[in-house]
gemmi code that builds the backbone of each chain (N, CA, C; Angstrom):
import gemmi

chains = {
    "A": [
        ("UNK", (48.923, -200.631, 138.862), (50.334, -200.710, 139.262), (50.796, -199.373, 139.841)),
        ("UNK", (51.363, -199.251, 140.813), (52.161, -198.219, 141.396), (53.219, -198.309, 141.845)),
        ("UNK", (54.059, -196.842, 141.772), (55.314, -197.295, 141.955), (55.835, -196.345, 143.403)),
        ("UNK", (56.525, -197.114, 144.432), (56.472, -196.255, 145.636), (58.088, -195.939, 145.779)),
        ("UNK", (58.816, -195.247, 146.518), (60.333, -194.834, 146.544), (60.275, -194.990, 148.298)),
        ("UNK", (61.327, -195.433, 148.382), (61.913, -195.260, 150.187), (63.642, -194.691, 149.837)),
        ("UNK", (63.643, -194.406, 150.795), (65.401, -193.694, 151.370), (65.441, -194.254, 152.265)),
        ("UNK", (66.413, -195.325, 152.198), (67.073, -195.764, 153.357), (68.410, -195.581, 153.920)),
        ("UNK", (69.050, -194.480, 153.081), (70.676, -193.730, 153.174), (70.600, -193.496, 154.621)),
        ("UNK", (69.864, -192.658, 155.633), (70.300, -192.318, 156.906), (70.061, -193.354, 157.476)),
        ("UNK", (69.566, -194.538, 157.160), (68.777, -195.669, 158.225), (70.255, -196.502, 158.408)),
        ("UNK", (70.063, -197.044, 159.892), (71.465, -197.832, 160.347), (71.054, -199.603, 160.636)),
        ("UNK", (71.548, -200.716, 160.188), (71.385, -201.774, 160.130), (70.293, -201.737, 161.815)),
        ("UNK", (69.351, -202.721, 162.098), (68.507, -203.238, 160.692), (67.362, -202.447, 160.498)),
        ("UNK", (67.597, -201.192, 160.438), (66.178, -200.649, 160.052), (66.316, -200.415, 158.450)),
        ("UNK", (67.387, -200.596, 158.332), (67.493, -200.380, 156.663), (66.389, -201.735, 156.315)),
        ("UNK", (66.870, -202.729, 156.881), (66.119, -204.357, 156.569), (64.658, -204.338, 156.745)),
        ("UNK", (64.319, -203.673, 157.976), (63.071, -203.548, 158.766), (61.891, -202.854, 157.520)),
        ("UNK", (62.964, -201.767, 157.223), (62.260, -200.543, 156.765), (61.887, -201.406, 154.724)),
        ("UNK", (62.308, -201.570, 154.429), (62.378, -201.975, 152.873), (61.321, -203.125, 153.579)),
        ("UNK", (61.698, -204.340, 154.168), (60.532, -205.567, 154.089), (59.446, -204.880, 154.085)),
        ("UNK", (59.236, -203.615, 155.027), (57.747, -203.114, 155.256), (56.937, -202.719, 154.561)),
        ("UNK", (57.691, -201.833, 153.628), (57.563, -201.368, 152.680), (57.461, -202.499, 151.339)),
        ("UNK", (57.688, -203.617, 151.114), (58.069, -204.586, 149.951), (56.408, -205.100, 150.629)),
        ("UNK", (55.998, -205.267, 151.844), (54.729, -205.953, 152.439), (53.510, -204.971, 151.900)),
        ("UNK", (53.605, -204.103, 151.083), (52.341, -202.898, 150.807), (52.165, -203.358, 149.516)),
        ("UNK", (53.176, -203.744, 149.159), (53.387, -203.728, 147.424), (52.197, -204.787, 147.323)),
        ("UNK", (51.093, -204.320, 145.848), (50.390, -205.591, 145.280), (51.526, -205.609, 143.895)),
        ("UNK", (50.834, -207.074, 143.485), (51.434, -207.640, 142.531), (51.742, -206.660, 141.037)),
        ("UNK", (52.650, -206.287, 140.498), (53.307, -205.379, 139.402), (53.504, -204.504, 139.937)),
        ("UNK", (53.354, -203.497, 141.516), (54.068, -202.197, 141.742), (55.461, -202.748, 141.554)),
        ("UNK", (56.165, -201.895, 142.085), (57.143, -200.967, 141.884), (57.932, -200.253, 143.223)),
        ("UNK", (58.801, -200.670, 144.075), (59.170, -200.034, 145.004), (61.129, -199.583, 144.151)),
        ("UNK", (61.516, -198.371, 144.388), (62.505, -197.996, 143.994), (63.155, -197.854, 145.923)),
        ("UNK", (64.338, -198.151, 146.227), (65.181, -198.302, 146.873), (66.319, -197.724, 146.844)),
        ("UNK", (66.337, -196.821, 147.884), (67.608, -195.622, 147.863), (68.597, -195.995, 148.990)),
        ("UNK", (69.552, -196.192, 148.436), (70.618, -196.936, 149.456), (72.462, -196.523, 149.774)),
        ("UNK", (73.033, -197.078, 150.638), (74.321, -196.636, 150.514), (75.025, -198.275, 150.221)),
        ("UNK", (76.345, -198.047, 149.816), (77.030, -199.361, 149.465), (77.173, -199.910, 150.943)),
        ("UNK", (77.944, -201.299, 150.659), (77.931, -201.946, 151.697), (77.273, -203.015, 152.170)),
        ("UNK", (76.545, -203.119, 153.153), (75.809, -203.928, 153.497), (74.568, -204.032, 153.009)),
        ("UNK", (73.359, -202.419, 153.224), (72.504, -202.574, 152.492), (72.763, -203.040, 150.869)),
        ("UNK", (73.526, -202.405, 150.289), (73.800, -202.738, 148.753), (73.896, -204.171, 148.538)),
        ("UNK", (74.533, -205.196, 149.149), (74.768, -206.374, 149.204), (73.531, -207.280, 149.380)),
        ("UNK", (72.774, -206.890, 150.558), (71.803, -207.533, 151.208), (70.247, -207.300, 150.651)),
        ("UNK", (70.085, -206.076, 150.354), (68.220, -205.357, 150.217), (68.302, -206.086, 148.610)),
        ("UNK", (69.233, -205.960, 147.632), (68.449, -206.643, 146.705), (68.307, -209.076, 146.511)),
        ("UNK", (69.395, -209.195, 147.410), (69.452, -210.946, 147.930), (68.481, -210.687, 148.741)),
        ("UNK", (68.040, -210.144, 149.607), (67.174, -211.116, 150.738), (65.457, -211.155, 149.449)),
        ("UNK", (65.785, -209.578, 149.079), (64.001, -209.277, 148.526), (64.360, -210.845, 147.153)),
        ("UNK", (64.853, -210.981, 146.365), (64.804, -211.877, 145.580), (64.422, -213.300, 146.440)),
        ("UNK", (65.382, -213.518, 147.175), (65.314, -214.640, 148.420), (63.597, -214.518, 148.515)),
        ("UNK", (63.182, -213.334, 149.101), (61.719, -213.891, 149.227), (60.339, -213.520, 148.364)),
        ("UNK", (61.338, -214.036, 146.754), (59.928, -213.751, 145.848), (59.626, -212.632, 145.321)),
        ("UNK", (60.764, -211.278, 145.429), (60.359, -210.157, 144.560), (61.490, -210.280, 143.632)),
        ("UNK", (61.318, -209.332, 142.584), (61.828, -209.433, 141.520), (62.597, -208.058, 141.071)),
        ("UNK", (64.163, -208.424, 141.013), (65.655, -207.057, 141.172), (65.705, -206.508, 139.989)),
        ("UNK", (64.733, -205.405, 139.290), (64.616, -205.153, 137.861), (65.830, -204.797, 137.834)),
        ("UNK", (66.441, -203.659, 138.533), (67.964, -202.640, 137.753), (68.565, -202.392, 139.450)),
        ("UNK", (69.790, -202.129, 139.135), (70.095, -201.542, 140.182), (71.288, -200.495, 139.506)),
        ("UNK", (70.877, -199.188, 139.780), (71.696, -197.820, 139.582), (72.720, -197.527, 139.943)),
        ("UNK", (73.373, -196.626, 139.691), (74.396, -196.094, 140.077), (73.428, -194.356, 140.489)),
        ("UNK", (72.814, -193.814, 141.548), (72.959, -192.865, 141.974), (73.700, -191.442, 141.276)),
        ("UNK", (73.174, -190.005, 141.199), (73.762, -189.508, 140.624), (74.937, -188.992, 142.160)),
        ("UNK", (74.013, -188.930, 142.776), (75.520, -188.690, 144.211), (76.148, -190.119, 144.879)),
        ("UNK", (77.890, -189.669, 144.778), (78.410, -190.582, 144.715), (78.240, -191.874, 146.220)),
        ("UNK", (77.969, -193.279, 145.768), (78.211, -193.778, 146.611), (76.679, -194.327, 146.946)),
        ("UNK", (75.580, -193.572, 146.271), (74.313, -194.302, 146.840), (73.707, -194.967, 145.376)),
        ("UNK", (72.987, -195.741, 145.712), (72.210, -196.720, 144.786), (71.417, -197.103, 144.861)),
        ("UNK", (70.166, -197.228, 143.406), (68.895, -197.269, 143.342), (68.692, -198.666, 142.930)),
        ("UNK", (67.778, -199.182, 143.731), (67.709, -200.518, 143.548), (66.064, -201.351, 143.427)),
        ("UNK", (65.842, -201.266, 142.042), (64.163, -201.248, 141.075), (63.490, -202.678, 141.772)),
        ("UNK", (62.591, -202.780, 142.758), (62.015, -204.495, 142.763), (60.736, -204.037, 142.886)),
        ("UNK", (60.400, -205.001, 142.601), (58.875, -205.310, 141.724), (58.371, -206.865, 142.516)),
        ("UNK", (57.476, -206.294, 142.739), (56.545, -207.395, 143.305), (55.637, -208.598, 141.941)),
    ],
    "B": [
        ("UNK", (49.049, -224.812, 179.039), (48.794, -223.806, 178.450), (49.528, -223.735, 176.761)),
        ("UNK", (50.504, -224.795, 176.338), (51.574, -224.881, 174.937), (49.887, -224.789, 173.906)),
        ("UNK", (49.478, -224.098, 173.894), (48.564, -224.666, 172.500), (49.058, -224.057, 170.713)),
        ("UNK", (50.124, -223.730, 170.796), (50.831, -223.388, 169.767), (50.747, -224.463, 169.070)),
        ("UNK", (50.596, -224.437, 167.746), (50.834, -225.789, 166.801), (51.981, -225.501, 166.433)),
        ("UNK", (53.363, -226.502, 165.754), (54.408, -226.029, 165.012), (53.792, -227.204, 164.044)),
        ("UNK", (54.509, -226.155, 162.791), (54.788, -226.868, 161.676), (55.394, -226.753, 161.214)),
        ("UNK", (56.654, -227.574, 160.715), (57.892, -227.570, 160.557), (57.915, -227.103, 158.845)),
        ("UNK", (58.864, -225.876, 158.472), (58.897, -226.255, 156.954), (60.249, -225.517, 156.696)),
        ("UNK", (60.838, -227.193, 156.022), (62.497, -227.004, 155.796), (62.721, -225.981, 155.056)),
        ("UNK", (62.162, -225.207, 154.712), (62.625, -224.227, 153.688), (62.738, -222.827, 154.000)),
        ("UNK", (61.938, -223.129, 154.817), (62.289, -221.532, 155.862), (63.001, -221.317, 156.384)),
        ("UNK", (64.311, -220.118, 156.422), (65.048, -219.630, 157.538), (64.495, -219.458, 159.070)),
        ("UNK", (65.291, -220.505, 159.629), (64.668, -219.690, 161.255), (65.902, -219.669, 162.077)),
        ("UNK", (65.711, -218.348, 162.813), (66.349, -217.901, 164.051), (65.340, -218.147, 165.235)),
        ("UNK", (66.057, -218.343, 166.391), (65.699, -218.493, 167.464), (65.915, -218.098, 168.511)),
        ("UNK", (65.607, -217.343, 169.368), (66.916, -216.397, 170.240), (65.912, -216.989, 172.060)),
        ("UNK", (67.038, -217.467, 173.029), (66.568, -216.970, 173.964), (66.619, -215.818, 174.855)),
        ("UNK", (65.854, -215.021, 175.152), (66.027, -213.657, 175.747), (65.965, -213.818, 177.265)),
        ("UNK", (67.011, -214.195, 177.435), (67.302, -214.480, 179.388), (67.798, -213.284, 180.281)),
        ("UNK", (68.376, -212.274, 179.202), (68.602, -211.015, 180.349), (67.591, -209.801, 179.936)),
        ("UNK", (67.560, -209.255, 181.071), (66.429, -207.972, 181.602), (67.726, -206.800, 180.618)),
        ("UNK", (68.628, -206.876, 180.697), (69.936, -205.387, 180.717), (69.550, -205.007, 178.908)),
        ("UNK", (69.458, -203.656, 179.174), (69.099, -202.823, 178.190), (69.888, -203.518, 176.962)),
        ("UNK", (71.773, -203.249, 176.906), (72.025, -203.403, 175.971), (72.205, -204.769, 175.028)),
        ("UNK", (71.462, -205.522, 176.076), (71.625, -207.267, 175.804), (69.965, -207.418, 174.608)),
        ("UNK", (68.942, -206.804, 175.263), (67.799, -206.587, 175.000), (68.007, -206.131, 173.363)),
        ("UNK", (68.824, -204.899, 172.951), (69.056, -204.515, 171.937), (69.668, -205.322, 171.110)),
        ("UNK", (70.742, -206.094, 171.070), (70.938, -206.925, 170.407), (70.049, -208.519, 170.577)),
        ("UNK", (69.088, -208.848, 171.351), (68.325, -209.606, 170.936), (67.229, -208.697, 169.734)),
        ("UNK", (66.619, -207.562, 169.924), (65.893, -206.873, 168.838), (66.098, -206.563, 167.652)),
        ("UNK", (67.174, -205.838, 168.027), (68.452, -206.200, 166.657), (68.323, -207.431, 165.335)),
        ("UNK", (68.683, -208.771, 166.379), (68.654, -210.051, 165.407), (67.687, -210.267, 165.206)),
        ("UNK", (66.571, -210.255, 166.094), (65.135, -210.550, 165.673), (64.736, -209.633, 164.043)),
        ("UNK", (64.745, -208.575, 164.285), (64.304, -207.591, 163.419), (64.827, -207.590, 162.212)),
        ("UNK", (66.648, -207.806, 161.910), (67.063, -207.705, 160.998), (67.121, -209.127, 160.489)),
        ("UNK", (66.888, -210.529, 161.026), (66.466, -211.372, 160.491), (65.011, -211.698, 160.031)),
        ("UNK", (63.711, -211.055, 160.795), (62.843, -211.440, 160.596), (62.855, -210.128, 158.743)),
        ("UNK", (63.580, -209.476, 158.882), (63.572, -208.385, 157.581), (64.130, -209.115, 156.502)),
        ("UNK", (64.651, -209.765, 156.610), (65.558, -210.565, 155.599), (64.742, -212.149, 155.404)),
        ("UNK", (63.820, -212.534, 155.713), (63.104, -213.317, 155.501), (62.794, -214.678, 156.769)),
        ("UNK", (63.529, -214.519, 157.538), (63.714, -215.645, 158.810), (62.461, -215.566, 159.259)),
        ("UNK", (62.485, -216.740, 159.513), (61.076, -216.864, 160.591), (61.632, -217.036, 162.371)),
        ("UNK", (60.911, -216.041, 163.069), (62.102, -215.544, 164.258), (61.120, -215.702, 165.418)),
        ("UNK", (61.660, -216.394, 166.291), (61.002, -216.903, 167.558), (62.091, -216.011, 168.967)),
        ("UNK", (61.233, -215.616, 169.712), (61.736, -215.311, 170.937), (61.155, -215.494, 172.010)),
        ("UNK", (62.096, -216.077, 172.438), (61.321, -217.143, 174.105), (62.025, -216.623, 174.963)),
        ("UNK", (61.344, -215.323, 175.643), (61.999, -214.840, 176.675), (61.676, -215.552, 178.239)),
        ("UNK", (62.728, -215.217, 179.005), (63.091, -216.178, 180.050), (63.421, -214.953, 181.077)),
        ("UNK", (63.200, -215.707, 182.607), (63.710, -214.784, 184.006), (63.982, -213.163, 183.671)),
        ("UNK", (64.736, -212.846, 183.503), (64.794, -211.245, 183.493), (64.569, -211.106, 182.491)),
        ("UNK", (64.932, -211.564, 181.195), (64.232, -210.888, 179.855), (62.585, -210.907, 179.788)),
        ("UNK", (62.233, -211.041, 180.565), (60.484, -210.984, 180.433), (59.993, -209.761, 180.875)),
        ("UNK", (61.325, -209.290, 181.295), (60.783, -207.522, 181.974), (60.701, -206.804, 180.267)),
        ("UNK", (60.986, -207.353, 179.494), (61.015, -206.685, 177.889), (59.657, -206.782, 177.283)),
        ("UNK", (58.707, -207.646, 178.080), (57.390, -208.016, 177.158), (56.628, -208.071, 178.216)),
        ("UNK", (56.890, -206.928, 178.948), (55.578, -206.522, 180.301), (54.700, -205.579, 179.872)),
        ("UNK", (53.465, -205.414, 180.087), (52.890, -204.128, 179.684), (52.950, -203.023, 180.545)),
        ("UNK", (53.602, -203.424, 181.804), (53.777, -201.861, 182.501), (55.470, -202.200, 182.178)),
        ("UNK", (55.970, -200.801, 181.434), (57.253, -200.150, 181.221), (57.863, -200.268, 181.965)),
        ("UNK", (57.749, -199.107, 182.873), (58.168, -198.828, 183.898), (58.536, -199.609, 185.724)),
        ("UNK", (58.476, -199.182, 186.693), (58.790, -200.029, 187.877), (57.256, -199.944, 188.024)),
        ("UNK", (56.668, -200.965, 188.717), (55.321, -201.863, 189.254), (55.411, -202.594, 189.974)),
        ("UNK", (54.330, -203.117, 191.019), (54.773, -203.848, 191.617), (53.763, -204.966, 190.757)),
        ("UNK", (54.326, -205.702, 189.547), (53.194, -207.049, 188.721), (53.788, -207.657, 189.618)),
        ("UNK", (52.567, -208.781, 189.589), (53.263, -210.179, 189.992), (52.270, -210.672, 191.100)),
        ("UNK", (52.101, -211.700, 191.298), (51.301, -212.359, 192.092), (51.709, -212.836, 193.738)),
        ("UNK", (51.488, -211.916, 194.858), (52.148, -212.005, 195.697), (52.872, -210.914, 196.272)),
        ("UNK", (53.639, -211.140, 197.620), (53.837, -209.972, 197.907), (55.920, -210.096, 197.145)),
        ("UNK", (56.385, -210.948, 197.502), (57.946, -211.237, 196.893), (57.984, -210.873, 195.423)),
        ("UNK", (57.179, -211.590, 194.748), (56.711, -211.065, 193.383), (56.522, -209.725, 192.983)),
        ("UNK", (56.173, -209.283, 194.095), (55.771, -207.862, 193.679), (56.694, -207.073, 194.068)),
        ("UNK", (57.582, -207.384, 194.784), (59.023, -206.729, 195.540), (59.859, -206.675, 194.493)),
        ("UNK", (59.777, -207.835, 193.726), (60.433, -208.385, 192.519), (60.235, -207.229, 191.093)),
        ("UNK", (58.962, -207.150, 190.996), (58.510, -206.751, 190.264), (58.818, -205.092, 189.956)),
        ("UNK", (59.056, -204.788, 191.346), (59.105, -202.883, 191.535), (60.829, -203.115, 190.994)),
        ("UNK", (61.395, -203.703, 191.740), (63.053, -203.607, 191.506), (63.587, -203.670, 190.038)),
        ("UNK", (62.856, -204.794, 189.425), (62.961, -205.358, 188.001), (62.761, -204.170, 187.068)),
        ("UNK", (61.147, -203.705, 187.283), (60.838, -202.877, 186.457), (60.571, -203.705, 184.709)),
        ("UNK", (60.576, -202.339, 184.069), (59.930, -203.032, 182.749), (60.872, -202.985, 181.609)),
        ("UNK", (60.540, -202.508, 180.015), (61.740, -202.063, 179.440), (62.006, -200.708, 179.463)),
        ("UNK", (61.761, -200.070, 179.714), (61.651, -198.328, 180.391), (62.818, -198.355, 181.356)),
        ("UNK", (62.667, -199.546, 182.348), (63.829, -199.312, 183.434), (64.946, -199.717, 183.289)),
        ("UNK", (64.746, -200.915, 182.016), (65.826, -201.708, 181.815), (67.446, -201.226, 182.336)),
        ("UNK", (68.552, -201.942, 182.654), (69.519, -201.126, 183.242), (71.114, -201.710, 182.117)),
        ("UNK", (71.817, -201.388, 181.716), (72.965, -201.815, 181.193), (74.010, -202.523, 181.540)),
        ("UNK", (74.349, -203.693, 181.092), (74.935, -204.622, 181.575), (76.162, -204.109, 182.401)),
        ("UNK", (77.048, -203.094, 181.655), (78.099, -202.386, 182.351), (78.224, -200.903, 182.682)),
        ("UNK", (79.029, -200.356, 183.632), (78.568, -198.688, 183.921), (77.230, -198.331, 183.916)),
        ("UNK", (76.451, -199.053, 184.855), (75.023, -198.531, 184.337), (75.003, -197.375, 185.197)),
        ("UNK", (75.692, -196.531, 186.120), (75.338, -195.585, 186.920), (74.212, -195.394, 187.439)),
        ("UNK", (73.564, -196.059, 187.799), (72.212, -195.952, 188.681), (71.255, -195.582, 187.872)),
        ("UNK", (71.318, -196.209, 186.375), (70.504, -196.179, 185.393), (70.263, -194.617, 184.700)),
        ("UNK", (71.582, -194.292, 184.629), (72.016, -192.931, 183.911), (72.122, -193.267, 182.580)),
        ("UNK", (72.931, -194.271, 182.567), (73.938, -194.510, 181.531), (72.402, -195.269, 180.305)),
        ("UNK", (71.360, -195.950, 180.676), (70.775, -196.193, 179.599), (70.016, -194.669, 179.101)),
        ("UNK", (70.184, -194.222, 179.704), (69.263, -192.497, 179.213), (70.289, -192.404, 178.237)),
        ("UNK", (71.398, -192.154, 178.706), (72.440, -191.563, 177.552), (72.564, -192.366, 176.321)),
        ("UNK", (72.446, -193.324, 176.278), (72.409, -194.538, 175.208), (71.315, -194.415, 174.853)),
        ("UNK", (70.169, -194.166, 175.504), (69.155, -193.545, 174.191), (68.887, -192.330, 173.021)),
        ("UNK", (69.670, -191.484, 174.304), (70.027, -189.772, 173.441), (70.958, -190.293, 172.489)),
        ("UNK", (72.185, -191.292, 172.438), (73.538, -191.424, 171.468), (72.538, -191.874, 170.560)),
        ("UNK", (71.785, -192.988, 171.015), (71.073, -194.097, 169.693), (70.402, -192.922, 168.763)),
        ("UNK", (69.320, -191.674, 169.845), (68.360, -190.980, 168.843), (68.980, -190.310, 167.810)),
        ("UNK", (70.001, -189.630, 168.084), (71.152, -188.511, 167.774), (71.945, -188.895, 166.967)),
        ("UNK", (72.643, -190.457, 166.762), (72.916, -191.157, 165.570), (72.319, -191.762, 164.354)),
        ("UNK", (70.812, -191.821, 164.493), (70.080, -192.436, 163.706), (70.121, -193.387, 164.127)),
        ("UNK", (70.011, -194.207, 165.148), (70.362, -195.989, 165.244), (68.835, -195.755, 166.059)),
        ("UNK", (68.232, -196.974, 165.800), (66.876, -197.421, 166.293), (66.718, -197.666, 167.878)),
        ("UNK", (66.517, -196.978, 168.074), (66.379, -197.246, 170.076), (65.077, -198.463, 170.158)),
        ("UNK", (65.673, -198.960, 171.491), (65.008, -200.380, 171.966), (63.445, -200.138, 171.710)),
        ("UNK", (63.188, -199.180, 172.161), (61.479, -198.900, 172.223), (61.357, -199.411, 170.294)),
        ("UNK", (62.006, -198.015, 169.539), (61.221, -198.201, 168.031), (61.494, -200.090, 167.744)),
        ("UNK", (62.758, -200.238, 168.094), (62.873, -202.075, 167.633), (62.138, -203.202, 168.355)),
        ("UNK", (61.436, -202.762, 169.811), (60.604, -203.741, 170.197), (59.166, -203.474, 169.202)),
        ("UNK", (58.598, -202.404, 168.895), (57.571, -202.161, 167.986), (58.382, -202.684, 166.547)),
        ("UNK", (59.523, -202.475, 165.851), (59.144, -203.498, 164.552), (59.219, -204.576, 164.466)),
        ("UNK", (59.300, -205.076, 165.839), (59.618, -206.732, 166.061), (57.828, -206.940, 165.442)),
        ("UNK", (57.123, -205.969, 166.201), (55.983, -206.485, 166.430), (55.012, -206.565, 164.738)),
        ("UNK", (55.434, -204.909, 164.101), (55.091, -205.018, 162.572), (55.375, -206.085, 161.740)),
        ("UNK", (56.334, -207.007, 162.461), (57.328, -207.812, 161.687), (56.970, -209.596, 162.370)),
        ("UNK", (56.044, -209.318, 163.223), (55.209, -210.380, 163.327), (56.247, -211.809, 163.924)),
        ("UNK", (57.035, -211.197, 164.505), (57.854, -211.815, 165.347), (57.349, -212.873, 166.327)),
        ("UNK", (57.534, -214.189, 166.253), (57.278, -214.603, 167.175), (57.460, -214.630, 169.043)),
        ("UNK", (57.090, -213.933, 169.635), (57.469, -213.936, 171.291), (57.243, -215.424, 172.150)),
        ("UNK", (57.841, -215.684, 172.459), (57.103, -216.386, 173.592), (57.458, -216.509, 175.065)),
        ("UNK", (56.645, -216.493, 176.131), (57.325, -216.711, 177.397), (57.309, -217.931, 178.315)),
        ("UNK", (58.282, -217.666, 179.163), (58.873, -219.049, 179.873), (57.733, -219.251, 180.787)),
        ("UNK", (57.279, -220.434, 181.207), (55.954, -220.848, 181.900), (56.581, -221.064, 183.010)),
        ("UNK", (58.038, -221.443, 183.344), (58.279, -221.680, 184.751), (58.984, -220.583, 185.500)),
        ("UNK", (59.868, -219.618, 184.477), (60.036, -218.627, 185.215), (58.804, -217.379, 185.667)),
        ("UNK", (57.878, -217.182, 184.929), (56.626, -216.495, 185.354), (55.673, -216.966, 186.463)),
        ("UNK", (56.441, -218.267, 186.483), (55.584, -219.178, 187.557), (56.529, -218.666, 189.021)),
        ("UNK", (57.947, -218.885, 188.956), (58.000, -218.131, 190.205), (58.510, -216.816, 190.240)),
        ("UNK", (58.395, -215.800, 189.711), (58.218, -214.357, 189.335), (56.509, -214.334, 189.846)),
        ("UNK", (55.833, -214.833, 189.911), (54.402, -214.249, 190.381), (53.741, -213.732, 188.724)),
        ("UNK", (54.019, -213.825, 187.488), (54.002, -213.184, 186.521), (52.360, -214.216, 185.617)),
        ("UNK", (52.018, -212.839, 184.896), (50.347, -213.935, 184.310), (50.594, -213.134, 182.998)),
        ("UNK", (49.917, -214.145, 182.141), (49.892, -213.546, 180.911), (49.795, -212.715, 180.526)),
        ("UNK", (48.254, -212.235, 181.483), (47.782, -211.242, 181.238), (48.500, -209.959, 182.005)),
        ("UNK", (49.771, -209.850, 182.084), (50.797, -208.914, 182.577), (51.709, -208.513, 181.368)),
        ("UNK", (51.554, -209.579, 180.294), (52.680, -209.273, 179.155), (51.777, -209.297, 178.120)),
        ("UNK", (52.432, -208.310, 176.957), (52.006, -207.436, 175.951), (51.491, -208.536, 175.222)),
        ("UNK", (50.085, -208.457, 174.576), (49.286, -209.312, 173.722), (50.280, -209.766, 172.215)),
        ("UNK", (51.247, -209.331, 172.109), (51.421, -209.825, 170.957), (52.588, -211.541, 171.297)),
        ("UNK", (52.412, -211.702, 173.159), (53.221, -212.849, 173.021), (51.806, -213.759, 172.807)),
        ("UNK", (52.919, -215.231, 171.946), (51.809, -215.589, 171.467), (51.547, -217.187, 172.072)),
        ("UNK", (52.040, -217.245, 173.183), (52.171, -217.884, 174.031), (53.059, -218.469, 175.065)),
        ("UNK", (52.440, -219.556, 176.043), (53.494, -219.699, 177.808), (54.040, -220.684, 177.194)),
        ("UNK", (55.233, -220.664, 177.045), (55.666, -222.762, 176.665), (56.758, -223.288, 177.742)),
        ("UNK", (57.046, -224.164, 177.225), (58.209, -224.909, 178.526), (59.057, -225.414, 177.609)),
        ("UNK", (60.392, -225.599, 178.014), (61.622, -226.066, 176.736), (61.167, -226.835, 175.761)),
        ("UNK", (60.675, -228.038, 176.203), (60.372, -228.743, 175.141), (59.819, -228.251, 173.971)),
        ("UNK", (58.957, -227.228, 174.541), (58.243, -226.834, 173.274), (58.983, -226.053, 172.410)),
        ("UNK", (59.561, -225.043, 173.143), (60.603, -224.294, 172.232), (61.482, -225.026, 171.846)),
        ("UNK", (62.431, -225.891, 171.885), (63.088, -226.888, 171.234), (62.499, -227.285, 169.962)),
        ("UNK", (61.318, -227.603, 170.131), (60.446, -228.149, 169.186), (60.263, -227.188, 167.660)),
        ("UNK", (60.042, -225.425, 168.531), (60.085, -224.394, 167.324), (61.128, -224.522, 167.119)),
        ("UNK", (62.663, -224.590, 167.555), (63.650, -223.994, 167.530), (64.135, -225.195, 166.143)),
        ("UNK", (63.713, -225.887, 166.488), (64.395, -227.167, 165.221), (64.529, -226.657, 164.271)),
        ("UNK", (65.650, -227.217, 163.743), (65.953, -227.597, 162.448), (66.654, -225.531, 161.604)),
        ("UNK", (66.519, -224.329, 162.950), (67.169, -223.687, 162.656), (68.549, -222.814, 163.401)),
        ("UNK", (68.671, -221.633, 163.762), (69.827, -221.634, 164.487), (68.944, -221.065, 165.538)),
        ("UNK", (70.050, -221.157, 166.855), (69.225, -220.906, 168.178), (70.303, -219.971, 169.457)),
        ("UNK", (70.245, -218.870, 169.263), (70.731, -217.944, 170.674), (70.728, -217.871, 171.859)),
        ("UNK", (71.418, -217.551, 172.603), (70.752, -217.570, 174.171), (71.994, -215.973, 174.146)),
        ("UNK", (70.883, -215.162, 174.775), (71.312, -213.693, 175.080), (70.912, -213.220, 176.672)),
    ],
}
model = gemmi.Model(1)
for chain_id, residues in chains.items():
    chain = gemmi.Chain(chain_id)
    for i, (resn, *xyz) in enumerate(residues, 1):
        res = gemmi.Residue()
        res.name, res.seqid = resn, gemmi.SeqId(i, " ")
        for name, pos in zip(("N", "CA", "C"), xyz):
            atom = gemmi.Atom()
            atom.name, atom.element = name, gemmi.Element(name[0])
            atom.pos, atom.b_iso = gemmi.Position(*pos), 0.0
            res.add_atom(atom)
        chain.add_residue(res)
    model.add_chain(chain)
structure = gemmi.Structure()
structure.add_model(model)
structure.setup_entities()
């Protein structure tokens, strides 16, 4: 099992989308991708679509800087 | 040349976009939807048509492709997605330079990086068999990842049963 991290805070719709599926496509079964995000759209969307297709939304954080959020899925 | 099989499965999201204009910023928002739907789980077809086929040429730039000498007149003017030109103020194709410097300089994905994650992202392409037919245009002129020539029917056929664009 491994666990991988992306930042998608500077990324602008849809590479925020682009960038996480690509990344969710490496994952074998029990990693671990952690998801660094801003509210909004990504916040709304990166943890529904990944559930939508079969991964699994362990936690989602509250960030220690304000306004971004960590969002735990697991393959 | 349709040798695509479809197989229909209700459970899949699908988008469908037709890509009928060549103009840079039309191009971007077909890449756009492709990308951020095929990211979100859609299964995403693009059946580019008449000027949007200058988006899935393998020469970029102006060439003269095309079969013939009109075709090839066609072909230099058209150009590729390199030349692409902007639907409005294009200033003699100033104005898409600058829209690439705004896109790089903002963080927003310029046409080039979003036609490549179309492609990571396994996007379906496809092109129009009758407009390449009188464009002078051969398969083997557009980028291997289209994955085939069809004619409406056929795209109708993919397009079922999800939503469908014309850009």
């Amino acid at each position: 099992m491994a666990n991988y991290i992306l930042d998608i805070t500077k990324e602008h719709c849809p590479m925020t989308f682009v960038k996480t599926k690509i990344e969710l496509s490496k994952l074998k079964s029990g990693d671990t991708l952690e998801v660094l995000l801003t509210e909004g759209e990504p916040l709304e969307n990166v943890p529904r679509s990944s559930t939508e297709q079969g991964f699994k939304v362990l936690s989602i954080t509250e960030s220690e800087v304000k306004g971004l959020h960590k969002v735990l899925i697991q393959k | 040349m349709a040798t695509t099989e479809i197989k229909l499965d209700p459970n899949t999201k699908k988008l469908s976009l037709i890509g009928f204009s060549g103009d840079f910023d039309k191009l971007v928002a077909v890449f756009t939807l492709a990308t951020g739907a095929a990211a979100v789980g859609y299964e995403v077809n693009v059946f580019f048509t008449f000027w949007g086929l200058d988006a899935i040429k393998i020469k970029q730039g102006r060439s003269a492709v095309g079969k013939g000498f009109l075709p090839k007149v066609f072909g230099v003017f058209m150009g590729g997605l390199k030349s692409a030109p902007v639907s409005r103020l294009n200033f003699g194709g100033i104005s898409p330079k600058i829209f690439r410097y705004l896109m790089r300089k903002n963080n927003v994905a310029t046409l080039e990086e979003l036609v490549e994650a179309a492609k990571v992202l396994g996007i379906n392409f496809y092109a129009c068999e009758m407009a390449m037919h009188i464009l002078g245009i051969q398969k083997s002129d557009l980028i291997p990842e289209v994955k085939d020539v069809l004619g409406v029917a056929t795209f109708l056929k993919l397009a079922d049963g999800g939503q469908t664009l014309f850009i």
